[in-house]
C-alpha positions, 0 to 999 in steps of 0.5 A: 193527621199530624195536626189531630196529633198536636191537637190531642197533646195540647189538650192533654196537657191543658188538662194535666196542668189544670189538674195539677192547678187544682191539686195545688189548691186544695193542698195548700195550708188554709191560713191561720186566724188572726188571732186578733178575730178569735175570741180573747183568752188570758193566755197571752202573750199582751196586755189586758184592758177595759176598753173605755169606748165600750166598757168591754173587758178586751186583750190588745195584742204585741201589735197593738190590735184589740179583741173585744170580750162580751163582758161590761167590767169597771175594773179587771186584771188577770195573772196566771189564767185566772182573770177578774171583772167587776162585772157591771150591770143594771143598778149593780156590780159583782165580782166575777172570776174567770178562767183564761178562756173568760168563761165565769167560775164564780160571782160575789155581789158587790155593794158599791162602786168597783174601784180596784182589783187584783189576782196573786201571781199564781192565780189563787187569790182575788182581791176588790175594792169598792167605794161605799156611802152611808157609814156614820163616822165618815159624814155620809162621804165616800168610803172603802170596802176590800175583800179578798176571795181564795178561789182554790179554798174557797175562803171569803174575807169581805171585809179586810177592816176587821182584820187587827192592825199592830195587834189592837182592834181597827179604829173605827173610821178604817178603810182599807183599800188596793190590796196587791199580793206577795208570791206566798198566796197569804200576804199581801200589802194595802193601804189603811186609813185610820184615824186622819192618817194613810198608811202603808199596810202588811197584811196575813190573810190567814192571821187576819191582821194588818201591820203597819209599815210607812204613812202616805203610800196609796195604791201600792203594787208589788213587782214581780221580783217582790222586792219594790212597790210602785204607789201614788204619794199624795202632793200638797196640791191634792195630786198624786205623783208615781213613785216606788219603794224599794221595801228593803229599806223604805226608799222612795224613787219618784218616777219621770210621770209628772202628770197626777196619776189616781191609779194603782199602777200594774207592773208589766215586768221588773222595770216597767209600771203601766197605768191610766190617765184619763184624757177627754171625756170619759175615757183614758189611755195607757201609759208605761214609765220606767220603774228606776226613775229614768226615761220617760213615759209612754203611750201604750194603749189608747182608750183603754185603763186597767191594764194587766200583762198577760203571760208575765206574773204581776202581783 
C-alpha cells in the first residue's frame, strides 16, 4: 500500500512538472526578427548603400549587417523617408522615388547614364544627374543632365541648364551637375560649367536661376548645420582631393583623404564625410573621414558606394 502511495505521488508530480514545463513554454515571448531578416526600410537608424556585388539598393545596419532590397540602383540616397534609385534596367534607367518602406511612388525616364543623386532634408526635393552623348558643342564627348523633381508639388525642371546663371541666358556648353539642397526646400548648390571654366553654383528653383559663387568646386554637399560644403577640388595631376568650404567666408579645409576621391561625398553628421572609392574590379568600398581636416580615413562599408545615412537629416 505505502509503495502504490509513493508511487501515485511520484506520478503526480512527474506530471505537474511536465505541465508546468509546458506552460512555460508556450508563455515564453517568441524572439524578436533580426532586423537584418526583415525587408529594408528608410527608417533607420544605418547607412543606405548600393551593394557593388549585386547592384542592389540595400540597408548596412549599426552592426554592420546588410539587408538587400530587390531593386537594381546605379545611384541612391535617401533623407527623411523619402528614398531615390536610379532604377536600372534592360537598356535603360529611370528615376524612382520611394517611400521609407521602398515601395515606388513615382518614376521619370532618364536619358542617360545615372551619375549622382540627391533628396533635400525634409524629404520634398529630388535631384539626378546623368551623363549624355551627342550634344554638338562638346565634340560628341560626354556631357551632364540635372533635374530636379518637387515630390510634394509635383514640379518637374528636367533641366537645370535653362536656368539663368548671374541674370544672363546660359552659355551655350553649360552643364550643371551634383545638385545638393539647402534646409528652405528652394535653394540648392551644383556645379556649372560653362565656357572652360567650373564653378561653384547657388541656385533658386522657383527663380530658376543659378548665381555663381567659387571656381573649381565639383560635387558639392551641404552638411547638415548648412553652413560648410564638402567637394572634390580637381589637382593638376587630373585627381580630385576632398576638401570642404566653410560658405561664410569660402575657406577651403583639404581633408586627411589623399587618395582621389571622383564622388560626391554624403555627410553622416556635422563632422564626418562618407564616400566611395573604387577598389579591384568593378566594386567600391565606403570610406568616412573627418570634416575639420584632422584624423584619418576609415573604412565603413565594403563593396558598397553611394552611401546615405539613415534617421540623420543630410543635404
Amino acid at each position: 500500500m505505502k509503495w502504490r502511495i509513493l508511487t501515485a505521488l511520484v506520478a503526480t508530480v512527474l506530471l505537474a512538472a511536465v505541465a508546468v514545463g509546458y506552460t512555460v513554454l508556450r508563455a515564453a515571448p517568441v524572439p524578436a526578427r533580426d532586423p537584418a531578416d526583415a525587408a529594408p526600410t528608410l527608417d533607420g537608424p544605418g547607412l543606405l548603400v548600393r551593394d557593388t556585388r549585386t547592384g542592389l539598393l540595400a540597408v548596412q545596419h549599426p552592426d554592420g549587417r546588410r539587408t538587400p532590397s530587390t531593386l537594381p540602383c546605379a545611384r541612391v540616397y535617401a533623407a527623411a523617408g523619402t528614398g531615390v534609385c536610379l532604377l536600372e534596367g534592360p537598356g535603360s534607367y529611370q528615376l524612382t522615388v520611394l517611400d521609407r518602406e521602398l515601395h515606388r511612388q513615382s518614376n521619370i525616364p532618364l536619358n542617360g547614364v545615372p551619375s549622382r543623386a540627391r533628396v533635400s532634408a525634409s524629404g520634398r526635393m529630388v535631384s539626378w544627374t546623368v551623363f549624355v552623348t551627342g550634344d554638338s558643342y562638346n565634340g560628341g564627348r560626354f556631357s551632364t543632365r540635372s533635374g530636379i523633381l518637387d515630390t510634394r508639388g509635383g514640379t518637374l525642371v528636367g533641366n537645370l541648364e535653362d536656368f539663368t546663371v548671374d541674370g544672363h541666358a546660359p552659355a551655350p556648353d553649360a552643364n550643371v551637375w551634383g545638385v545638393t539642397f539647402t534646409s528652405d526646400d528652394n535653394r540648392f548648390y551644383a556645379t556649372l560649367s560653362a565656357d572652360g571654366h567650373r564653378s561653384l553654383v547657388a541656385g533658386d528653383f522657383a527663380a530658376r536661376s543659378l548665381r555663381t559663387l567659387k571656381d573649381d568646386v565639383e560635387c558639392p554637399s551641404l552638411a547638415p548645420d548648412g553652413t560648410r560644403l564638402a567637394y572634390k577640388r580637381m589637382l593638376p595631376d587630373g585627381g580630385w582631393r576632398l576638401t570642404v568650404l566653410r560658405l561664410a567666408d569660402l575657406a577651403e579645409t583639404p581633408l586627411t583623404e589623399t587618395r582621389s576621391v571622383d564622388d560626391q561625398a554624403a555627410w553622416l553628421d556635422d563632422a564626418t564625410v562618407a564616400y566611395g572609392l573604387p577598389h579591384s574590379g568593378t566594386g567600391a568600398d565606403v570610406w568616412t573621414v573627418p570634416a575639420d581636416g584632422t584624423g584619418q580615413p576609415r573604412l565603413l562599408a565594403r563593396d558598397a558606394e553611394s552611401p546615405a545615412a539613415l534617421g540623420a537629416a543630410p543635404g
